[in-house]
N, C-alpha and C positions, 0 to 999 in steps of 0.2 A: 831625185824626185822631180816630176815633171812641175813646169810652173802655169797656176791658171793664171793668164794674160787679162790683163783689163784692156779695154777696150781702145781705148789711145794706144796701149802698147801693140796690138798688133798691129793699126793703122799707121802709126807713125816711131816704132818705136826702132827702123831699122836707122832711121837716118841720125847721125852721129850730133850733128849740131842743133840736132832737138834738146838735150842733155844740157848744151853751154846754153842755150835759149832759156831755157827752166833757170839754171842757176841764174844768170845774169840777169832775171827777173827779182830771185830771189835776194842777190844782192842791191836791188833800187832800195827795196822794203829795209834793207838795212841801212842805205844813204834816208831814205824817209825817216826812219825813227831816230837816227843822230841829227837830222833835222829839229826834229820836237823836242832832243834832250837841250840842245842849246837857245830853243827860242827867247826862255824867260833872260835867257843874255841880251836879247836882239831889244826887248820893250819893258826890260827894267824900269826905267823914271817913268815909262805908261802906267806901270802896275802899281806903283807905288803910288800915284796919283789916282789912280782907277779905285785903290784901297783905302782912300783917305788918308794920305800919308803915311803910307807902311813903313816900317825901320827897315833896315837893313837889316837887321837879324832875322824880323819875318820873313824877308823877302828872299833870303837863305835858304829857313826853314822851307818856305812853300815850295822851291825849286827843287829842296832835295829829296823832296815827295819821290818823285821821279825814281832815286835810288832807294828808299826805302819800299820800292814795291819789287825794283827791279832784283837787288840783292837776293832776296830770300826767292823768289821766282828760279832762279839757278837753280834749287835743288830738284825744282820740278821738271821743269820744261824737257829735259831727255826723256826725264818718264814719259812725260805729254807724248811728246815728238814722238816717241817707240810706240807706244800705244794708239793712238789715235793718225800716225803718220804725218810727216811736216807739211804736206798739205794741207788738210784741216787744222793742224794747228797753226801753220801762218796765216790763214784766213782768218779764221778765230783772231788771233792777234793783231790783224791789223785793223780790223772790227772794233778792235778792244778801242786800240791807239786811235781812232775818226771821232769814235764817244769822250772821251776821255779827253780828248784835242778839242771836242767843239765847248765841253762842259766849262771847261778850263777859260774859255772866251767872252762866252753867252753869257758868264752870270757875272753878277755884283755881289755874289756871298762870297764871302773868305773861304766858309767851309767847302760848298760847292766847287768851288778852283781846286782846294786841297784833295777830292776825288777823283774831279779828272788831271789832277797830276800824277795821283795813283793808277788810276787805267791808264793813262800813257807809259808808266814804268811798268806795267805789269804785261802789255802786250809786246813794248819793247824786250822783254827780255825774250824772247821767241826768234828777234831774227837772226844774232848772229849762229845761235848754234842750228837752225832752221835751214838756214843757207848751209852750213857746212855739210848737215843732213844730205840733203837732194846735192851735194856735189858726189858724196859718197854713195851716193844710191845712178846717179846717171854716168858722172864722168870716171874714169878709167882711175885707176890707184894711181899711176905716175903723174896723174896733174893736181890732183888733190893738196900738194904742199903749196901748188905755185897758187892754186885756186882760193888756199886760205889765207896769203902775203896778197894776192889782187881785190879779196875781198876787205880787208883792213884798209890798204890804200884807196880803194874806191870810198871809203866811208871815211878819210881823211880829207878826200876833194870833194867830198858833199859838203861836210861840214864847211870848206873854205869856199866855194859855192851858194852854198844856202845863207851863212854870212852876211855877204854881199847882197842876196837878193831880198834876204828879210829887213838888212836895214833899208835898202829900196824904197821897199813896201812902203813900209813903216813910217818913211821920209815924207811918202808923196799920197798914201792913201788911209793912215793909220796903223794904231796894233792891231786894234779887230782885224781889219783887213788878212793880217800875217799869220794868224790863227784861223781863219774862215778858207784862206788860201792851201793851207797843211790840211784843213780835213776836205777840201776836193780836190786835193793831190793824190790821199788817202783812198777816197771813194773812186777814184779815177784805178790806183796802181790795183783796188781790192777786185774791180770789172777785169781785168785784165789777168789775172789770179786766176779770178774764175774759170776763167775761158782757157789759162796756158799753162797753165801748172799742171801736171800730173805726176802721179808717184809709178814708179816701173814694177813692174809685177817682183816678188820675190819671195824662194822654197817656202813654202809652209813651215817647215820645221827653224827656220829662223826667224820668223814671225812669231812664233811661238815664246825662243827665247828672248825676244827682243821685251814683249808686251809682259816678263814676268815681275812684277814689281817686287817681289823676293828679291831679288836679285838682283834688280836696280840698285832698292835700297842695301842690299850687302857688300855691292862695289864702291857708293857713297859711301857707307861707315868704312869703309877700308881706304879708302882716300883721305879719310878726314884722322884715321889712327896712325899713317905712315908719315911717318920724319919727312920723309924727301920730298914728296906731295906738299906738304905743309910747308916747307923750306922754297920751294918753287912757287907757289901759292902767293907767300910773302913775298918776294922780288917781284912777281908780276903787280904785286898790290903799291911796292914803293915805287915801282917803275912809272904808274900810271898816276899819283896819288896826284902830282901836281895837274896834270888836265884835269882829272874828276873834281878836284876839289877847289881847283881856282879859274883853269882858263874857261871850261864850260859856262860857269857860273859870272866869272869875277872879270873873263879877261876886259870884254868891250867895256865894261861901266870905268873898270879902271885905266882904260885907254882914253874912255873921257874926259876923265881927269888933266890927261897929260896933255891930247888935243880938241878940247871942244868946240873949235869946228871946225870940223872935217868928219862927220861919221862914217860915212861909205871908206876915207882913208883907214880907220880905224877895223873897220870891218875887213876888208883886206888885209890888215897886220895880222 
């Protein structure tokens, strides 16, 4: 079946490293949102101070807003993505994560921060499989394994990058500062979106099956009823369980325990 071309694809859809151009975009927005998942690491004793002496257990809970928006967000987002296409849905998303980031800052409510911690997990959960999307849709099937090992690694050197420049910030202009910073990073990567992102034209009849959510959801429950799925599932969840659950969150405060002073040292560790 013949394909109707959108409009980018005819003009520019011959040339090859438009495709790595897209993705490589597409993975910033994924160094961007492992940016904002590890912030509340970066101005911890700010926040607690900002919250009238928050405990540590609140200031757990608050962070892990993030993951309880992000988690259950997995079951949608392919839908999303198939249906509405990773273009509109990373935009949407990183839309979500600017609100959600600036909410997060601007206010002195507890609860108000507890939202936009939620819209920051909830837009985050969009870019890694977003990115893998438009690799699968531009770039060639043999680069696609190396494309999903460059995009993890890319979002490993943010994270040790943004680090460093949030406790910066943080050092020489405040916390606000380091939050107000991320949503014009945001507003910056979201103009640039607009303008360079495009989705490649493709058959009808696979647009079709893609957007059936029948069918989405019957591949979901058949993931979720198979041993081996669920066995791989859990390895990848013990594998990850100490970042998620301590270095994101735990590593810098508890490095400043060990050296408190030196934070830019710490942040580098």
């Amino acid at each position: 079946m013949p394909l109707r071309k959108t409009w980018f694809d005819r003009h520019f859809g011959q040339y090859q490293w438009i495709g790595w151009a897209i993705c490589i975009l597409a993975a910033f927005f994924y160094c961007y949102e492992y940016s904002l998942r590890i912030t509340p690491s970066i101005i911890s004793t700010s926040l607690r101070s900002h919250y009238g002496d928050l405990s540590l257990s609140s200031l757990g809970t608050l962070s892990s807003l993030y993951y309880w928006a992000y988690t259950p967000m997995q079951a949608v987002v392919g839908v999303s993505i198939d249906r509405y296409g990773p273009r509109h849905s990373l935009l949407m998303a990183i839309l979500i994560c600017i609100v959600g980031n600036y909410l997060f800052g601007a206010t002195s409510n507890i609860y108000v921060a507890a939202i936009g911690r939620l819209l920051v997990g909830m837009g985050s959960a969009f870019a890694f499989v977003g990115a893998l999307k438009l690799a699968a849709i531009w770039l060639p099937k043999k680069y696609f394994p190396f494309f999903s090992g460059l995009l993890m690694t890319v979002g490993m050197i943010a994270a040790i990058a943004g680090d460093y420049a949030m406790t910066w910030i943080n050092l020489h202009w405040g916390w606000h500062s380091v939050i107000y910073s991320g949503s014009v990073i945001g507003l910056i990567l979201f103009g640039i979106f607009i303008l360079a992102v495009h989705e490649k034209s493709i058959p009808k009849t696979r647009q079709k099956k893609q957007t059936s959510l029948g069918f989405m959801y019957k591949t979901f429950w058949r993931l979720l009823t198979t041993p081996k799925y669920i066995t791989v599932g859990l390895i990848g969840c013990f594998l990850s369980l100490s970042l998620i659950g301590f270095a994101d969150m735990w590593g810098i405060p508890f490095l400043k325990t060990l050296y408190p002073n030196n934070e830019l040292h710490n942040a580098t560790i």
